[in-house]
DRENBADO-706595 format. One record per residue: x, y, z of N, C-alpha, C, O in turn; residue in one letter. Coordinates in steps of 0.001 Angstrom, whole numbers, padded with zeros to 6 digits, always signed. Layout:
N
XYZXYZXYZXYZA...
//
This chain:
142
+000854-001179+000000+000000+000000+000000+000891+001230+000000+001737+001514+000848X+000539+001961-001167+001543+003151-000986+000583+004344-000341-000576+004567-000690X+001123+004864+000400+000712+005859+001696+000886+007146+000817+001928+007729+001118X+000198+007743-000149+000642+009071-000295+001999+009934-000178+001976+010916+000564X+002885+009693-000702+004282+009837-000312+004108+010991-001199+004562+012026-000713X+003542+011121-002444+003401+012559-003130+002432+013779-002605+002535+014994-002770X+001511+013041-001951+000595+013882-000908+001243+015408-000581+002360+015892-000395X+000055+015792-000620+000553+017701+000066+000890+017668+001456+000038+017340+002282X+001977+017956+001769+002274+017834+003772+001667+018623+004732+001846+018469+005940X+000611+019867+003995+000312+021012+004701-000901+020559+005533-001634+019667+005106X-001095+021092+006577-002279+020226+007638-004135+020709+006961-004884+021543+006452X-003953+019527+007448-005617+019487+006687-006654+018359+007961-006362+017684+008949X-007875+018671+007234-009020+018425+008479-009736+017218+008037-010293+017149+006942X-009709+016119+009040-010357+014674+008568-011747+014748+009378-011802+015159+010536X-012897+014293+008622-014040+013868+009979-014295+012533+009750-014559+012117+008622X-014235+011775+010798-014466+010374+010776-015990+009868+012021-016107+010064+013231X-016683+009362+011277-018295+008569+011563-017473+007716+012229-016249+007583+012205X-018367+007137+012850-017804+005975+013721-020003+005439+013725-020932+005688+014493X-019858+004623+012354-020951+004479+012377-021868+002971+013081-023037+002613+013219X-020651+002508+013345-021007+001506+013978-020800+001376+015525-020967+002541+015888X-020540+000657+016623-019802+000817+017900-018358+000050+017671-018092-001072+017238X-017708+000920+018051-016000+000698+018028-015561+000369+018789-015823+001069+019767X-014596-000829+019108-013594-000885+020391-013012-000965+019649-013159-001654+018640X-011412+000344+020192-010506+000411+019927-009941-000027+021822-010442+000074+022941X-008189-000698+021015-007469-000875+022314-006605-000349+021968-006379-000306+020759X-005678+000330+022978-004528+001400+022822-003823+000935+023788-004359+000914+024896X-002583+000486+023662-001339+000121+024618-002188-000532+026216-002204+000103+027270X-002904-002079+025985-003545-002587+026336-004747-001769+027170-005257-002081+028246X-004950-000927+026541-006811-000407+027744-007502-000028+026487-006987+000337+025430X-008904-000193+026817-009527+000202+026123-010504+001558+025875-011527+001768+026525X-010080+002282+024995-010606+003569+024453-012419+003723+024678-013379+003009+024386X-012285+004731+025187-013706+005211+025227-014315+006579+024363-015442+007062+024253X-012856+006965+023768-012944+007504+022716-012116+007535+021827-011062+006916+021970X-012443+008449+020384-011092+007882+019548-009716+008844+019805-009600+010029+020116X-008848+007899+019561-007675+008569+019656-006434+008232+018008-006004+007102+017776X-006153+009245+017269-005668+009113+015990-004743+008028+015881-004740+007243+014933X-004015+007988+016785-002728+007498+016862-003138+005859+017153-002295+005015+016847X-004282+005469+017676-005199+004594+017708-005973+003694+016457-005741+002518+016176X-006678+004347+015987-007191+004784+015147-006239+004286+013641-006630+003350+012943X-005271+004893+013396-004205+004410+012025-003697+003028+012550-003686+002053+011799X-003229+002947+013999-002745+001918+014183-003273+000481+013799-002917-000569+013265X-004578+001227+014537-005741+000065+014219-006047-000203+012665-006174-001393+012377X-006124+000313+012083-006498+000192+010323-005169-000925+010385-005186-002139+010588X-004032+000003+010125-002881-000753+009582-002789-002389+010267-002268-003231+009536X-003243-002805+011534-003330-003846+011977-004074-004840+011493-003912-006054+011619X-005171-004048+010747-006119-005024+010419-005575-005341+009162-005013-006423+008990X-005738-004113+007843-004438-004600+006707-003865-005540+007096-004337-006530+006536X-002949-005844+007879-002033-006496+007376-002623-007915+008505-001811-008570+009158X-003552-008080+008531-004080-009557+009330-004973-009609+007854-005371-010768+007735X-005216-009166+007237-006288-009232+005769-005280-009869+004907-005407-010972+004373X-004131-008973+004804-002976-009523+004074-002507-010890+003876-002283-011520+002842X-002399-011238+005265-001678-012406+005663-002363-013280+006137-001710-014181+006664X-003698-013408+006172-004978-014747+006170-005486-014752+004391-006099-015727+003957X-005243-013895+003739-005487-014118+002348-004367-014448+001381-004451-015232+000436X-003696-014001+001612-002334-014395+000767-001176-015402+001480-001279-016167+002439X-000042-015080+000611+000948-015595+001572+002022-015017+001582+003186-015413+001519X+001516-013957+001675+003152-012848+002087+002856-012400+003409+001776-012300+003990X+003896-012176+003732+003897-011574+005119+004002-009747+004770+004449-009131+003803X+003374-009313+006031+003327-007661+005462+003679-006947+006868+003015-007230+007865X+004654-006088+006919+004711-005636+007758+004578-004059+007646+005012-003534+006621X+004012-003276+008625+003363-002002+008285+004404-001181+008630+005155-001258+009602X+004361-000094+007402+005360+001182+007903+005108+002091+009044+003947+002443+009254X+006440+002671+010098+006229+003193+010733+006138+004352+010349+005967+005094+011316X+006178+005043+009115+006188+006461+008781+004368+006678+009023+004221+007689+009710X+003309+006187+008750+002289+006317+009220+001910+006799+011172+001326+007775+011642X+002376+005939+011649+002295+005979+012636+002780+007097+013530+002309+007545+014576X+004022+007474+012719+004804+009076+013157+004086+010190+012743+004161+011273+013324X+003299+009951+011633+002728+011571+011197+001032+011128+011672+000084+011799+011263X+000880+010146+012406-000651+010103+013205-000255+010940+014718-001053+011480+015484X+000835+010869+014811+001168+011343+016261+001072+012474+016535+000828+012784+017702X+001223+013382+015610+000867+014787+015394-000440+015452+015031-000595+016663+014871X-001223+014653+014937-002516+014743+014393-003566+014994+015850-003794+014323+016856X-004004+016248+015365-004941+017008+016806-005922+016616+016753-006320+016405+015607X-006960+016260+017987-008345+016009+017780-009242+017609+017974-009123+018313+018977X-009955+017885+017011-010344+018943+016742-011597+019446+017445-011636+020579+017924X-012932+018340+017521-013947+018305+018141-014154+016679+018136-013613+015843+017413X-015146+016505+019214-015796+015110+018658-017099+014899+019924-017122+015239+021107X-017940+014308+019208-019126+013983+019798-019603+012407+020055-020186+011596+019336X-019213+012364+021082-018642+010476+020882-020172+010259+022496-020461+010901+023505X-020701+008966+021797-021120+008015+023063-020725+006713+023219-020234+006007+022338X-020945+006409+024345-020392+005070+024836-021450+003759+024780-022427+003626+025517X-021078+002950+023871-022069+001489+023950-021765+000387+024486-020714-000248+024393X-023019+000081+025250-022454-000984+025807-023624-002308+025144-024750-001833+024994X-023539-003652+024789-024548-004544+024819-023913-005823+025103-022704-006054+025095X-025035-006770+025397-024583-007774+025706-025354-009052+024393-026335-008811+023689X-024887-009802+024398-025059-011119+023641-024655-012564+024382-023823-012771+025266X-025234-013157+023938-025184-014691+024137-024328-016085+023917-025126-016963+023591X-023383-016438+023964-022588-016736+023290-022857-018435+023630-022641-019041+024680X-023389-018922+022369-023568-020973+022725-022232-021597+022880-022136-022626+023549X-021170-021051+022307-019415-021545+022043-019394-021784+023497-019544-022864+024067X-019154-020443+024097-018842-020166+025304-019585-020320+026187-019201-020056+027326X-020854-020785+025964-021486-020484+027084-022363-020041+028281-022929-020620+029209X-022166-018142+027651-021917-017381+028862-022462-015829+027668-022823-015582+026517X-022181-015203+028944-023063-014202+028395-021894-013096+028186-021196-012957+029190X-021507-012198+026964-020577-011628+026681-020912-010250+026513-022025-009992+026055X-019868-009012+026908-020228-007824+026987-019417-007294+025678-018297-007739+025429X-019954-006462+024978-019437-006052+024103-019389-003992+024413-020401-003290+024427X-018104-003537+024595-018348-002033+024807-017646-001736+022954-017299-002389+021970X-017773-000301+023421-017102+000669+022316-017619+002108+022278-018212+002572+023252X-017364+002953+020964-017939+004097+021265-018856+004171+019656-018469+003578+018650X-019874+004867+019711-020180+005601+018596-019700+007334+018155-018946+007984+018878X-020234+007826+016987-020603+009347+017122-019446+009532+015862-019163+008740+014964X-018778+011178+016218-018166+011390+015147-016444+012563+015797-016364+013405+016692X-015960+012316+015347-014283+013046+015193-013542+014046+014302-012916+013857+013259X-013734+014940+014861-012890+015757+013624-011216+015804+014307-011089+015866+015530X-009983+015769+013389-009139+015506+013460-008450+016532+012374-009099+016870+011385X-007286+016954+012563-006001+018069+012193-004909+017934+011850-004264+018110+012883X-004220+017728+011049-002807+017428+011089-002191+016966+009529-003008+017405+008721X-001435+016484+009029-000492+015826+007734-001446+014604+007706-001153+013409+007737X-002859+015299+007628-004005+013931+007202-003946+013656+005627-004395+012625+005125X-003209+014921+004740-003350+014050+002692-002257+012645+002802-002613+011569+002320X-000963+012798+003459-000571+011635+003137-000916+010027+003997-000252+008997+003884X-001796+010178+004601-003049+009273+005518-004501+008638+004836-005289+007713+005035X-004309+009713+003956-006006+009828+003570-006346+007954+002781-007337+007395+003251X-005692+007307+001897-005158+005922+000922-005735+005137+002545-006828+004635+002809X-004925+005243+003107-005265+004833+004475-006319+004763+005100-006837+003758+005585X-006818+006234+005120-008473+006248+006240-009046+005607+005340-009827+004715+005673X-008826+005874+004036-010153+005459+002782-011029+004178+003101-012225+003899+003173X-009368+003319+003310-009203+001785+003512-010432+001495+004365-011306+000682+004066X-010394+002369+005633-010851+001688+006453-012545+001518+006187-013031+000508+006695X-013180+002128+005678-014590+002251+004900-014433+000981+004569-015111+000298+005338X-013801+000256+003705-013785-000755+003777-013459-002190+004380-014023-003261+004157X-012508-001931+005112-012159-003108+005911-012523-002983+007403-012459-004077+007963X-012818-002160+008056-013430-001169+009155-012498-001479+010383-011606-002286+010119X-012513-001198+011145-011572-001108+012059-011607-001660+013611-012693-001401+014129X-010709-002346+014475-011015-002452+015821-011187-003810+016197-010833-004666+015387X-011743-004209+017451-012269-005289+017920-013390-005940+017176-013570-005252+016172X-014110-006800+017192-015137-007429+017119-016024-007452+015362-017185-007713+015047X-014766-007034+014525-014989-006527+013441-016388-007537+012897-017407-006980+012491X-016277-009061+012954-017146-009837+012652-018385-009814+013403-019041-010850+013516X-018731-008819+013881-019901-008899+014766-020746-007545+014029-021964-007485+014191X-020081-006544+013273-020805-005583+012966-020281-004420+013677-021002-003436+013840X-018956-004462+014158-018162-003041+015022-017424-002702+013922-017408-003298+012845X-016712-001561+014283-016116-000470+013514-015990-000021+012385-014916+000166+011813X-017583+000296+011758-017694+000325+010723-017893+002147+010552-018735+002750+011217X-017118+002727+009718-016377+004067+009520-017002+004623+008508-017432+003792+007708X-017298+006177+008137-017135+006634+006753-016100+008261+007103-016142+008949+008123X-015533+008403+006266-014153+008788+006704-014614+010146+005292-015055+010003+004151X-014296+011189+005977-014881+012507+004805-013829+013417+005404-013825+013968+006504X-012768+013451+004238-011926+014985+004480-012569+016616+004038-013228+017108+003122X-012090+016939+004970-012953+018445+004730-011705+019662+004338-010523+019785+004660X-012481+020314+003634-011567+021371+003457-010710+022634+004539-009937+023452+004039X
//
């Protein structure tokens, strides 16, 4: 995946839906809201578990993403917290599922990111992806 490397570097404004409920985990805890640096990590994680259960290359993700998410401001955001539970016959037992909904505006060297957020519209992002979580629509604004 090439990351925009020709991309404009000048800071620009991302808003990201969080149209589904999201768990994101960040340096083992879990987010109750989004955090960017989170957020790319999480995409690129999933890439490359898509990568490497479908093919047979191994893929390992660049850290130049991850350095220019770090700089990236959260601008506003209107986030709630979900919680539900489900049933689980595998297990058992009765399973809690958290995350957040709502929406994020975000600041920073988001054109050479953007190949990236796009992604995630499609492959969506986070925990519990097979259940109907972190499903995104990702709109850069001027």
């Amino acid at each position: 995946m090439e990351l925009g490397e020709n991309a404009k570097q000048e800071p620009g404004t991302v808003r990201i839906d969080f149209l589904t409920p999201t768990k994101l985990m960040w340096h083992g805890k879990l987010l109750h809201e989004p955090v960017f640096s989170a957020i790319i990590e999480s995409a690129l994680r999933r890439i490359k578990w898509l990568v490497e259960f479908h093919t047979d290359e191994k893929w390992t993700y660049p850290e130049k993403p991850l350095k220019i998410a770090s700089s990236v401001k959260t601008v506003s955001q209107n986030i709630q917290n979900f919680d539900m539970f489900r049933y689980s016959t595998r297990k058992k037992r009765r399973m809690q599922f958290k995350g957040f909904v709502g929406e994020a505006v975000f600041e920073g060297k988001i054109a050479p990111l953007l190949p990236l957020l796009m992604a995630m519209e499609v492959v969506h992002i986070g925990k519990a992806t097979s259940f109907g979580f972190g499903r995104v629509a990702v709109e850069p604004l001027p």
